[in-house]
VMD Tcl script that draws the C-alpha trace (Angstrom):
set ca {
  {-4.91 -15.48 -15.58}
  {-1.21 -14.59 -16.26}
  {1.33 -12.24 -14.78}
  {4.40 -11.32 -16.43}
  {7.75 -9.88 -14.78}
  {10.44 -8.74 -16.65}
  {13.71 -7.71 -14.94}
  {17.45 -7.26 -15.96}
  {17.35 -4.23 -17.46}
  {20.01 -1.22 -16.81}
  {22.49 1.11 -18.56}
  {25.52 -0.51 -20.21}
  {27.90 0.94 -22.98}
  {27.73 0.37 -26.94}
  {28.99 -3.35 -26.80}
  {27.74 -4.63 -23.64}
  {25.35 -7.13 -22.68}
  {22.35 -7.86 -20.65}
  {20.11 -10.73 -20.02}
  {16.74 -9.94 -19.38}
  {14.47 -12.21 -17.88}
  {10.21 -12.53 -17.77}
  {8.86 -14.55 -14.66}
  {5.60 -15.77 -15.91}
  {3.16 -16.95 -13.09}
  {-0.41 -18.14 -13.79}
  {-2.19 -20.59 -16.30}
  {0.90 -20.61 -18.56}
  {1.71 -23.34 -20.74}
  {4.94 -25.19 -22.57}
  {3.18 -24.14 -26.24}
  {2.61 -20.54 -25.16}
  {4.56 -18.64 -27.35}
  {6.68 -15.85 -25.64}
  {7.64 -12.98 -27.03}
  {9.82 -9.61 -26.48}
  {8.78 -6.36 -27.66}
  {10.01 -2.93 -27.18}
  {9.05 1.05 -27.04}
  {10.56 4.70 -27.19}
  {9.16 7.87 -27.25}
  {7.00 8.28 -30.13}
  {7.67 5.31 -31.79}
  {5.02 2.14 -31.64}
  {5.97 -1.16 -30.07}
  {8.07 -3.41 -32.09}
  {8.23 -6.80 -32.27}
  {12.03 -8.06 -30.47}
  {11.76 -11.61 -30.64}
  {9.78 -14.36 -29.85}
  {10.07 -18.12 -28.92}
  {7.59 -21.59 -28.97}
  {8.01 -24.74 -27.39}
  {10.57 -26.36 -27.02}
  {12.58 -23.99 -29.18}
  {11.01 -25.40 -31.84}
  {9.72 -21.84 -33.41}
  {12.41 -18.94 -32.97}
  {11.98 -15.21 -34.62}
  {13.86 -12.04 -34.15}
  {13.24 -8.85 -36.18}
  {16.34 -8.06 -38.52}
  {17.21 -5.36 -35.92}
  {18.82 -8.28 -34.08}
  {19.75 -11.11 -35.45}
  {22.70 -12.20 -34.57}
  {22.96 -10.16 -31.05}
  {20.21 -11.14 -29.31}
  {19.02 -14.43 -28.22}
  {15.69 -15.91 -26.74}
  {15.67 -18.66 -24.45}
  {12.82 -20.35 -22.28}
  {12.56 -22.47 -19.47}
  {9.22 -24.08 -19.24}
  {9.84 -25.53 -15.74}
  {10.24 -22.23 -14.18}
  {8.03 -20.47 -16.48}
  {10.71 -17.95 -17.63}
  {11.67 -16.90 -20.64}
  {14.80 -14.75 -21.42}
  {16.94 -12.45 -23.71}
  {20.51 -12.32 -23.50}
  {21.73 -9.30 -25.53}
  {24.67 -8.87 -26.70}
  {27.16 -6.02 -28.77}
  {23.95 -3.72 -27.69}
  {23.55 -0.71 -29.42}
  {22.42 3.07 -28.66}
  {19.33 2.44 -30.71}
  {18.30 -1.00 -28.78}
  {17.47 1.88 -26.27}
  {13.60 1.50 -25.29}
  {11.62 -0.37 -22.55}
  {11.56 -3.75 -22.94}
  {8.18 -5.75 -22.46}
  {7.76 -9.45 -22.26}
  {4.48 -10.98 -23.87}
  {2.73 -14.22 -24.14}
  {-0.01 -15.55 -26.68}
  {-1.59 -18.54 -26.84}
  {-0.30 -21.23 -29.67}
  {-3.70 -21.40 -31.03}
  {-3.97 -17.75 -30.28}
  {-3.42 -14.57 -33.06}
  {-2.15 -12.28 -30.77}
  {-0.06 -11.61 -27.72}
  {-2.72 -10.83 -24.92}
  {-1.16 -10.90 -21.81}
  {2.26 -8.25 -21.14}
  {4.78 -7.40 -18.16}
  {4.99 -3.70 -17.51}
  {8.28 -3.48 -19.01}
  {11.85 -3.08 -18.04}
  {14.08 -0.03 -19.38}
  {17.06 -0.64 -21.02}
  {19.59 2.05 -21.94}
  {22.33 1.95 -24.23}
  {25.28 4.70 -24.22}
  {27.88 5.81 -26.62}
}
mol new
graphics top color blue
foreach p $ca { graphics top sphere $p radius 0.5 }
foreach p [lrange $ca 0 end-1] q [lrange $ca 1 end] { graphics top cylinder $p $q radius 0.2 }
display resetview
């Protein structure tokens, strides 16, 4: 139904940036709503950031606000997050995620991208 790709991830230093991206192929649609999340080690996912149409809806956990920033582009069916000043803790694996507009939860996920953050 729909595939998810996320790639960008890497190791950068305490102030870098990356820009992930999530290649989403299948039955997709301009009012999905896409959304990052991300894991560690013992900890559950968390909700990154997320993203309607059009731009038109925009969240991002408190975390943050103000470094990161989600972007789509409905044409290509990618949706991205540019990070910026990254920090150790924005360590984890990164997972893109789509839901439906009309939908109350994400249901369809890439298989995540690791992204690690040194002092």
């Amino acid at each position: 139904q729909v595939q998810l790709v996320e790639s960008g991830g890497g190791l950068v230093q305490a102030g870098g940036s990356l820009r992930l991206s999530c290649a989403a192929s299948g039955r997709t649609y301009g009012t999905d709503i896409m959304g990052w999340f991300r894991q560690t080690p013992g900890k559950e996912r968390e909700f990154v950031a997320a993203i309607g149409w059009a731009g038109g809806y925009i969240a991002y956990d408190d975390s943050v606000e103000g470094r990161f920033t989600i972007s789509r582009d409905n044409p290509k069916g990618t949706h991205y997050l540019q990070m910026d000043n990254l920090k150790p803790e924005d360590t984890a694996i990164y997972y893109c995620a789509l839901k439906r507009y009309s939908g109350s939860d994400y249901n369809y996920w890439g298989q995540g991208t690791q992204v690690t953050v040194s002092s």
